[in-house]
DSSP file (Angstrom, degrees, kcal/mol; ACC not computed):
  #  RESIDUE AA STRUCTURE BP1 BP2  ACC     N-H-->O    O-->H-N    N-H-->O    O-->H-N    TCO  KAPPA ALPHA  PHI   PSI    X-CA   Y-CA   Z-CA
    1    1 A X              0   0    0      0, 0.0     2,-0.2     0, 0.0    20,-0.0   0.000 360.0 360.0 360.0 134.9  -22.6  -64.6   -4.0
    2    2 A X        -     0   0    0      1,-0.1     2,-0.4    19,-0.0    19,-0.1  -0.577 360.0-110.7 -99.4 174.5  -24.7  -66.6   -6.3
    3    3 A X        -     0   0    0     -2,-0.2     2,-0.4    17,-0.1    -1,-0.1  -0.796  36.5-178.7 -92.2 122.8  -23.7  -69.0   -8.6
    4    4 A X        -     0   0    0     -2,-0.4    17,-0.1     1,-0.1     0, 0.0  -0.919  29.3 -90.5-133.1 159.5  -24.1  -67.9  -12.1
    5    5 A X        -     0   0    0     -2,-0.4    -1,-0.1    15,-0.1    14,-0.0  -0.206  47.8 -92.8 -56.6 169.5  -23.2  -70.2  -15.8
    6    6 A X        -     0   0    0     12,-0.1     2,-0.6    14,-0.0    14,-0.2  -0.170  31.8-138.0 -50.0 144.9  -20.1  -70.1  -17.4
    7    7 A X  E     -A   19   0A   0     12,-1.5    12,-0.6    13,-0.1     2,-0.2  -0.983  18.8-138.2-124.8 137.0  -19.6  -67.5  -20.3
    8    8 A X  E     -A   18   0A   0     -2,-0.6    10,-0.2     1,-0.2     8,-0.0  -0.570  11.4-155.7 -81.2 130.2  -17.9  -69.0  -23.0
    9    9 A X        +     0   0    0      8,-1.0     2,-0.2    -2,-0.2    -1,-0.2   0.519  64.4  12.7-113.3  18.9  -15.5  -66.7  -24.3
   10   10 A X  S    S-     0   0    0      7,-0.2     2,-0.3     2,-0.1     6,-0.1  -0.855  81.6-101.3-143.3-160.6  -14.8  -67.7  -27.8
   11   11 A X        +     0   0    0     -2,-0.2     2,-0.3    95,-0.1    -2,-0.0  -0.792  66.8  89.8-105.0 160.7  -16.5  -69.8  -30.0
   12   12 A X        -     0   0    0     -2,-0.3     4,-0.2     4,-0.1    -2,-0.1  -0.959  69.1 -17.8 156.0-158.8  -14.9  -74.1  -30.9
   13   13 A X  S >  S-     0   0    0     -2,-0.3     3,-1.1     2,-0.1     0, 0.0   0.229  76.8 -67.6 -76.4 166.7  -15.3  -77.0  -29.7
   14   14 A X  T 3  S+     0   0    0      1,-0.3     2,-0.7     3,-0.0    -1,-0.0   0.845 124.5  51.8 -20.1 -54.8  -16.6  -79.0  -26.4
   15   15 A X  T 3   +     0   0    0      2,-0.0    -1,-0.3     0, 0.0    -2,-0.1  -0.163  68.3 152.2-124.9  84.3  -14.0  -77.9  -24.4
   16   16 A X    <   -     0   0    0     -3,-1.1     2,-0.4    -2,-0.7    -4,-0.1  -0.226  58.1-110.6 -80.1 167.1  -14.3  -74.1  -25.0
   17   17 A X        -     0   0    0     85,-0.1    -8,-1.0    84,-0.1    -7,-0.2  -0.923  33.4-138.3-110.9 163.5  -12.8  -72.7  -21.5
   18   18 A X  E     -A    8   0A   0     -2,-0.4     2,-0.4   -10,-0.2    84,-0.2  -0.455   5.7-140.0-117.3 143.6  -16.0  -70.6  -18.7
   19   19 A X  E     -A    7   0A   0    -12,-0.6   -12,-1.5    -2,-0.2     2,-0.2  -0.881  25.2-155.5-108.3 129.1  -15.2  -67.6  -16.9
   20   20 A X     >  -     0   0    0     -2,-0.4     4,-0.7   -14,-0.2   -13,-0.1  -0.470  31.4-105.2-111.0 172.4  -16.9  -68.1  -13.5
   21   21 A X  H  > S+     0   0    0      2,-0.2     4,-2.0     1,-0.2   -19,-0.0   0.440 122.2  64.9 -86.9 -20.3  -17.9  -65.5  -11.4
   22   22 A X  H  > S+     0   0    0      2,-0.2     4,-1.8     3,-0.2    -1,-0.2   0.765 103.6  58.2 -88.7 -25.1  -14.8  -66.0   -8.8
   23   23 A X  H  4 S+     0   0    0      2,-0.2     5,-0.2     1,-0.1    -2,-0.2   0.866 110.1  44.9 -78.6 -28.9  -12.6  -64.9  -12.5
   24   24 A X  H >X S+     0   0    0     -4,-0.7     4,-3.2     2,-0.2     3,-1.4   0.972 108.8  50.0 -20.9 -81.3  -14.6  -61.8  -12.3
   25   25 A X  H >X S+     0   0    0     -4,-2.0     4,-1.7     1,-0.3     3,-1.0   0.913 117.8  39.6 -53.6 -79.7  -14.2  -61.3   -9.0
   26   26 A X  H 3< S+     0   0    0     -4,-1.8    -1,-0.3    49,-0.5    -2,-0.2   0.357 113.5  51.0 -73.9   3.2  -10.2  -61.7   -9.3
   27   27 A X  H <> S+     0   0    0     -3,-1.4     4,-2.2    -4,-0.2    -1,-0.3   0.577 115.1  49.7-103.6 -30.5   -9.6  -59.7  -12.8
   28   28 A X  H << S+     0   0    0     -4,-3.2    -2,-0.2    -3,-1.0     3,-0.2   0.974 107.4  53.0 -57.7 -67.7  -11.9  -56.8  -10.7
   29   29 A X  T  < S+     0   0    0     -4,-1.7    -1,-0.2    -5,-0.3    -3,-0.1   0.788 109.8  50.4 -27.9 -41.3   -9.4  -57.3   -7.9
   30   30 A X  T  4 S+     0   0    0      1,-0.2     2,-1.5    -4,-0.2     6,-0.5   0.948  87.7  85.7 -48.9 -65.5   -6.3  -56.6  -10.6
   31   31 A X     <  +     0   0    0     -4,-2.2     2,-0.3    -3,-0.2    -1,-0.2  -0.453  69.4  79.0 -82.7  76.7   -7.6  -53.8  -11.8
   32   32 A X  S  > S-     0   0    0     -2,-1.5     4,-2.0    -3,-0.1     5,-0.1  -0.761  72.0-139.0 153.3 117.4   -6.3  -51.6   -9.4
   33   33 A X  H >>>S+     0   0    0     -2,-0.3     4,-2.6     1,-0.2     3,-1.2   0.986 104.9  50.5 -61.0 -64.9   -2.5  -50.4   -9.6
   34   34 A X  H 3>5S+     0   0    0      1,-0.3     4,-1.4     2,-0.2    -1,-0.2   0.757 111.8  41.8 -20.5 -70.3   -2.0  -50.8   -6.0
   35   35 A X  H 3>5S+     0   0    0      1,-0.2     4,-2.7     2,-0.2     3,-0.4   0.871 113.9  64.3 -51.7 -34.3   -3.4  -54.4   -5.5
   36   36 A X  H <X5S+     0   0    0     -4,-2.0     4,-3.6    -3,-1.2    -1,-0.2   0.895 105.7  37.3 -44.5 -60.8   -1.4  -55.1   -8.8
   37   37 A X  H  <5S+     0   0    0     -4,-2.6    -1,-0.3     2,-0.2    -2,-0.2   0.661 106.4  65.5 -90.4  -1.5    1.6  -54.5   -7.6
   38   38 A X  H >X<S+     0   0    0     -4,-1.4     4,-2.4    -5,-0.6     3,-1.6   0.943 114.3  42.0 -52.1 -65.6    0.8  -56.2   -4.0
   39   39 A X  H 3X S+     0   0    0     -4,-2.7     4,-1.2     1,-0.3    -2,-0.2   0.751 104.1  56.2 -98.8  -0.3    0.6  -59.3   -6.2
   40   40 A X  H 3X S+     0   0    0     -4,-3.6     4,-0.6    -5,-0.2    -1,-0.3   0.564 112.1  51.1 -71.1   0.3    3.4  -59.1   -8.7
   41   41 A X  H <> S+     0   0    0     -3,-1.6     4,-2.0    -5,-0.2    -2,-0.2   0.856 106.4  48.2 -98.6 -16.7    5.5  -58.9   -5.6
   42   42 A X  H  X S+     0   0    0     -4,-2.4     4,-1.4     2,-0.2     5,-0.4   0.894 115.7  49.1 -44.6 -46.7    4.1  -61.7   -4.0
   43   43 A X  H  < S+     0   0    0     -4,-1.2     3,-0.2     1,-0.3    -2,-0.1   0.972 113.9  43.8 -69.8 -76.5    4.7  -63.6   -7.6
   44   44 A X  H  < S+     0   0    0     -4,-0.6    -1,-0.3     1,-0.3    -2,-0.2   0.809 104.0  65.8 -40.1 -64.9    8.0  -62.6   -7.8
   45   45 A X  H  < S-     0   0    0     -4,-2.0    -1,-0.3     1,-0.1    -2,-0.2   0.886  78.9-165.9  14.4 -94.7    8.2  -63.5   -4.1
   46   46 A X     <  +     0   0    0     -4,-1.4     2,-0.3     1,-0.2    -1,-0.1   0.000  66.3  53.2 111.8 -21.1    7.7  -67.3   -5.2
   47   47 A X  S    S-     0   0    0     -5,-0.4    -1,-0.2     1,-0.3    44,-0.2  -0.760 106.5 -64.3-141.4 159.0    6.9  -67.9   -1.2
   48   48 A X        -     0   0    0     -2,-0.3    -1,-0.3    42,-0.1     2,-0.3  -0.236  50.7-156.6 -51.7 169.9    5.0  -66.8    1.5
   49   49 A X  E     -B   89   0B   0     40,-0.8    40,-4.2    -3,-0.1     2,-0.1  -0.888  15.9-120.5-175.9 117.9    5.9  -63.2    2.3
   50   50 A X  E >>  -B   88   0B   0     -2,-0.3     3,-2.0    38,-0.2     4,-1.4  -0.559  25.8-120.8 -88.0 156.6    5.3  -61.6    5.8
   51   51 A X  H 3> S+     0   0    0     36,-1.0     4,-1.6     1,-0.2    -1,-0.1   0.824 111.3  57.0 -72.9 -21.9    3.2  -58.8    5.6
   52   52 A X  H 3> S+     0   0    0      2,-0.2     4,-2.2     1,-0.2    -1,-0.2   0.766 103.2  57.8 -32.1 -41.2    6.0  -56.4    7.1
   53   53 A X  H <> S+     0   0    0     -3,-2.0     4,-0.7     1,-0.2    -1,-0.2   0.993 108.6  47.0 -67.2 -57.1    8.3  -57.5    4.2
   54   54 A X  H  X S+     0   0    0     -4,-1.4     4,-2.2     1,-0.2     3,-0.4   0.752 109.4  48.2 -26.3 -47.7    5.5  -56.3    1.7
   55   55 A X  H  X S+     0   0    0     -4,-1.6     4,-3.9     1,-0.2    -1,-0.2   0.964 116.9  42.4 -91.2 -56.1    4.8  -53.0    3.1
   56   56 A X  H  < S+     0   0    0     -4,-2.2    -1,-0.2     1,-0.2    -2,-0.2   0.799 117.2  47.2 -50.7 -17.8    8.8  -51.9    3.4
   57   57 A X  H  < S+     0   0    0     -4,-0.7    -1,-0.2    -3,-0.4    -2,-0.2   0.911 127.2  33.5 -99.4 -39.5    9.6  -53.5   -0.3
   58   58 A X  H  < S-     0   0    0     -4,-2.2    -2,-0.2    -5,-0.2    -3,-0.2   0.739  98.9-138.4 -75.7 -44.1    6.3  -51.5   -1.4
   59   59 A X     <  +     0   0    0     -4,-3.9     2,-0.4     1,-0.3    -3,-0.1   0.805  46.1 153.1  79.8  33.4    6.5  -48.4    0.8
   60   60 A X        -     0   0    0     -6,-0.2    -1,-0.3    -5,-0.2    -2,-0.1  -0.904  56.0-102.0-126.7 165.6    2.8  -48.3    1.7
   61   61 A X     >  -     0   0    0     -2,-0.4     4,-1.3     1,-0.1     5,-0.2  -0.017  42.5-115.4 -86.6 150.3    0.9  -47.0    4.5
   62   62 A X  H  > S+     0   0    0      2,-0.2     4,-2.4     3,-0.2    -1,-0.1   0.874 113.0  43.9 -43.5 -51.0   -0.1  -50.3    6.8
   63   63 A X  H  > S+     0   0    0      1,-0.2     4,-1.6     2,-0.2    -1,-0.1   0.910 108.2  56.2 -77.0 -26.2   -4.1  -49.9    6.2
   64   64 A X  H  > S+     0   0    0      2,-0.2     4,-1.8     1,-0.2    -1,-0.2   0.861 113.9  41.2 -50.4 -51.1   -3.6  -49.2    2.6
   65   65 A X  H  X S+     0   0    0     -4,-1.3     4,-3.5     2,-0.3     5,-0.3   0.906 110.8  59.4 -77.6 -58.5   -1.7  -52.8    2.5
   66   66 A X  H  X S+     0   0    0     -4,-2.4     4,-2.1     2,-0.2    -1,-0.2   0.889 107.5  43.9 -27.7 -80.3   -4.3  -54.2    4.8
   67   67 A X  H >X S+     0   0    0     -4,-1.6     4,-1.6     2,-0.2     3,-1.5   0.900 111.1  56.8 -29.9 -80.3   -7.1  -53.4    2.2
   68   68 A X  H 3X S+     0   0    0     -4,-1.8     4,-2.1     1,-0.3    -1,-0.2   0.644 107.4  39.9 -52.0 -40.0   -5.3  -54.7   -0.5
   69   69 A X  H 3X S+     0   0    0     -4,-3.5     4,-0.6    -3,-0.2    -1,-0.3   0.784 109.7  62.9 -93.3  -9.4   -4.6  -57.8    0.3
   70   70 A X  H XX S+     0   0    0     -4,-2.1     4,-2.5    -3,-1.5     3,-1.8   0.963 105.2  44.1 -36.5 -61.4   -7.7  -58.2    1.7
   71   71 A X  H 3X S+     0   0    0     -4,-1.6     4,-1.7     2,-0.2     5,-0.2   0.868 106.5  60.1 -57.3 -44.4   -9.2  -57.8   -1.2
   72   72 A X  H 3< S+     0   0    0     -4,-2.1     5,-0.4     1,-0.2     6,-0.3   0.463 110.2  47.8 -38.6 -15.7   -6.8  -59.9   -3.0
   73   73 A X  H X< S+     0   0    0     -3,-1.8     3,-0.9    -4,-0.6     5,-0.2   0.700 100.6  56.1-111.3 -65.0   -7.9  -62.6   -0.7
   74   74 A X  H 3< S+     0   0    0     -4,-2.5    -2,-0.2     1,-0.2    -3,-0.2   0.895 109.4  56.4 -54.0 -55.3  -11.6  -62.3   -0.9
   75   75 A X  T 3< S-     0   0    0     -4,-1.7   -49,-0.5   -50,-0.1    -1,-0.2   0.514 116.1-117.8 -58.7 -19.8  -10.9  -62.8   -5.1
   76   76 A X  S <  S+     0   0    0     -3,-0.9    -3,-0.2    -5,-0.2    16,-0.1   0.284  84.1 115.0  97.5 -27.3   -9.3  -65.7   -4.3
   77   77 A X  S    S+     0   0    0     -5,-0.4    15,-1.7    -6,-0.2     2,-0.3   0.623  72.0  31.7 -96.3  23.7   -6.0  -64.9   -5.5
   78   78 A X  E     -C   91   0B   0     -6,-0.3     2,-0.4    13,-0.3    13,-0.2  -0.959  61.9-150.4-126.3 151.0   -3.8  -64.8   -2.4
   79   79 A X  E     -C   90   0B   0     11,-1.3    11,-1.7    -2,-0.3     2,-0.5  -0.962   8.0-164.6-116.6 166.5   -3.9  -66.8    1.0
   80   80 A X  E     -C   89   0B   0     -2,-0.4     2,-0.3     9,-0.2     9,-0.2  -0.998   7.1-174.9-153.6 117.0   -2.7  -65.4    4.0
   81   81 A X  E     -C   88   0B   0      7,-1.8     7,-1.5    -2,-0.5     2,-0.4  -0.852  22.5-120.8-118.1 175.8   -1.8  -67.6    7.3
   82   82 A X  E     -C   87   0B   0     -2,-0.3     2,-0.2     5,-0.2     5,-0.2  -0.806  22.6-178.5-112.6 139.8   -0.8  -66.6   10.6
   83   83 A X        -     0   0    0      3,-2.4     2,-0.6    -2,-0.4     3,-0.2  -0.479  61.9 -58.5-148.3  93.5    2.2  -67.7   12.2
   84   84 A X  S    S-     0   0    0     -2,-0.2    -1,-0.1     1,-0.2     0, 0.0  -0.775 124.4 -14.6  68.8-119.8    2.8  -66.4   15.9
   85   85 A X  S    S+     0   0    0     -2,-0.6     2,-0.8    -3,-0.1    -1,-0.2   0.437 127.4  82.5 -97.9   0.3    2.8  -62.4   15.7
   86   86 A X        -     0   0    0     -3,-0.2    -3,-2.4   -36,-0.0     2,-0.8  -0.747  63.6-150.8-132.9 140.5    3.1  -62.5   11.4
   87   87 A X  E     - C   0  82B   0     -2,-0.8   -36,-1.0    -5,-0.2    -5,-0.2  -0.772  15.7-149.6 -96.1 102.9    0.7  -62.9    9.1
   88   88 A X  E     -BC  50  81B   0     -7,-1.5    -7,-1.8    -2,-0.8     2,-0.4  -0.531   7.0-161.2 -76.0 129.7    2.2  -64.7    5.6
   89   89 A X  E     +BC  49  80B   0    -40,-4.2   -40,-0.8    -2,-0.2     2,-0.3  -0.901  18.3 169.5-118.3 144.0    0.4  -63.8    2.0
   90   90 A X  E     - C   0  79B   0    -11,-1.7   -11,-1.3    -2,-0.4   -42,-0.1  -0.982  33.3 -98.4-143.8 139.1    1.2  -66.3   -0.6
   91   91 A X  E     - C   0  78B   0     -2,-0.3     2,-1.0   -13,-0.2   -13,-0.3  -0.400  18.4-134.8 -53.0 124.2   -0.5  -66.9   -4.6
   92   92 A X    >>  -     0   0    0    -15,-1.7     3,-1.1   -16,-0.1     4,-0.7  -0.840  24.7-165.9 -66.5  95.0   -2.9  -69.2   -5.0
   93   93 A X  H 3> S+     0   0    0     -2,-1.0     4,-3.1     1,-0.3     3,-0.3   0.737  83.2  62.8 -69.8 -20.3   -1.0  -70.3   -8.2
   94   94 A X  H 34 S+     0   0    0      1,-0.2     4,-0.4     2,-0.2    -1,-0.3   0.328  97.5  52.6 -92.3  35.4   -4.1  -72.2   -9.1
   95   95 A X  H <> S+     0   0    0     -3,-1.1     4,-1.2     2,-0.1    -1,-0.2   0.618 113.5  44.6-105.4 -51.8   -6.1  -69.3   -9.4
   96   96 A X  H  X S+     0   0    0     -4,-0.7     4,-0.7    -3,-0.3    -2,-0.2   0.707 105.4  57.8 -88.0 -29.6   -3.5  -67.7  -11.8
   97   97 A X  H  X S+     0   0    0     -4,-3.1     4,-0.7     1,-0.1    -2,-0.1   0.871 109.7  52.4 -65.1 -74.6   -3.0  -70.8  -13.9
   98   98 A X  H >> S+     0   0    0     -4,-0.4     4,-1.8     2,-0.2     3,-0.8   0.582 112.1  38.6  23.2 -90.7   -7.0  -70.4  -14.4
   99   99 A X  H 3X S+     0   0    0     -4,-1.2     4,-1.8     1,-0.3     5,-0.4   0.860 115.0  55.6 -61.8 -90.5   -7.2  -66.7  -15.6
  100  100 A X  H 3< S+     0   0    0     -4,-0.7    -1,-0.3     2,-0.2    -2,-0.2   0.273 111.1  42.5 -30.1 -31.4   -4.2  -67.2  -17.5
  101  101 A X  H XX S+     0   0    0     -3,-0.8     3,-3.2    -4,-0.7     4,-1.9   0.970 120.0  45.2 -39.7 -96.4   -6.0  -70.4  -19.5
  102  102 A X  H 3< S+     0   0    0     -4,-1.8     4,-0.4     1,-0.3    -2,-0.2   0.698 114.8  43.5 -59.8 -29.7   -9.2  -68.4  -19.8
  103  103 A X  T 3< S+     0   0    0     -4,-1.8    -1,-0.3    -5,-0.3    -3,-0.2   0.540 126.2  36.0 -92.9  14.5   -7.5  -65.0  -21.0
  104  104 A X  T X4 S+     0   0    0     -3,-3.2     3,-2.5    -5,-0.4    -2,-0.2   0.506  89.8  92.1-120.4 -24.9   -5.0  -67.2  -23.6
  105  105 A X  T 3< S+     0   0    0     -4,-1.9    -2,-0.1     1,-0.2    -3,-0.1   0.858  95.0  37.9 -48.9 -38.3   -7.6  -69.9  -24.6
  106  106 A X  T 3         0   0    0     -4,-0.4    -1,-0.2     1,-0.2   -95,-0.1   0.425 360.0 360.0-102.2  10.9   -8.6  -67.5  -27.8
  107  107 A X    <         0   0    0     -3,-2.5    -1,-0.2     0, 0.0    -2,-0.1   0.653 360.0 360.0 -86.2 360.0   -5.6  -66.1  -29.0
């Protein structure tokens, strides 16, 4: 992925806040009910969350779940470790403070 500048998204002072290409990449990720609601149950969560728990609270097919947090992952806003036979998805909360600064900085 290349690296590309910041785009400023309002107009003010020195320390206006950049949208990077990894806030791209994780508002794309969003946009998708499915992933959506993958991570507002993680958020809601608060904690790591095996992925079993996910797919029963959610009711979706194992590869569907698979995909989704993948992708959630690749975006940056989840991390997922392994621990013995279960795999734990948790927010990267500083991922979400981020977007949440860049999409409130102009209102």
């Amino acid at each position: 992925m290349k690296k590309r500048a910041g785009v400023v998204c309002c107009a003010g002072g020195p320390k206006e806040p950049r949208a990077f290409e990894k806030h791209v990449e994780a508002l794309k990720a969003l946009a998708h009910i499915g992933r959506l609601q993958v991570f507002f149950h993680l958020v809601q969560a608060g904690e790591a969350v095996p992925v079993n728990a996910v797919q029963a609270a959610l009711k979706l097919p194992g590869p569907t779940l698979s995909r989704h947090l993948d992708d959630l992952e690749r975006a940056g806003l989840i991390e997922r470790r392994r621990e013995q036979r279960f795999i734990y998805s948790t927010v990267r909360r500083e991922m979400v403070m981020e977007l949440v600064r860049i999409l409130t900085a102009c209102c």
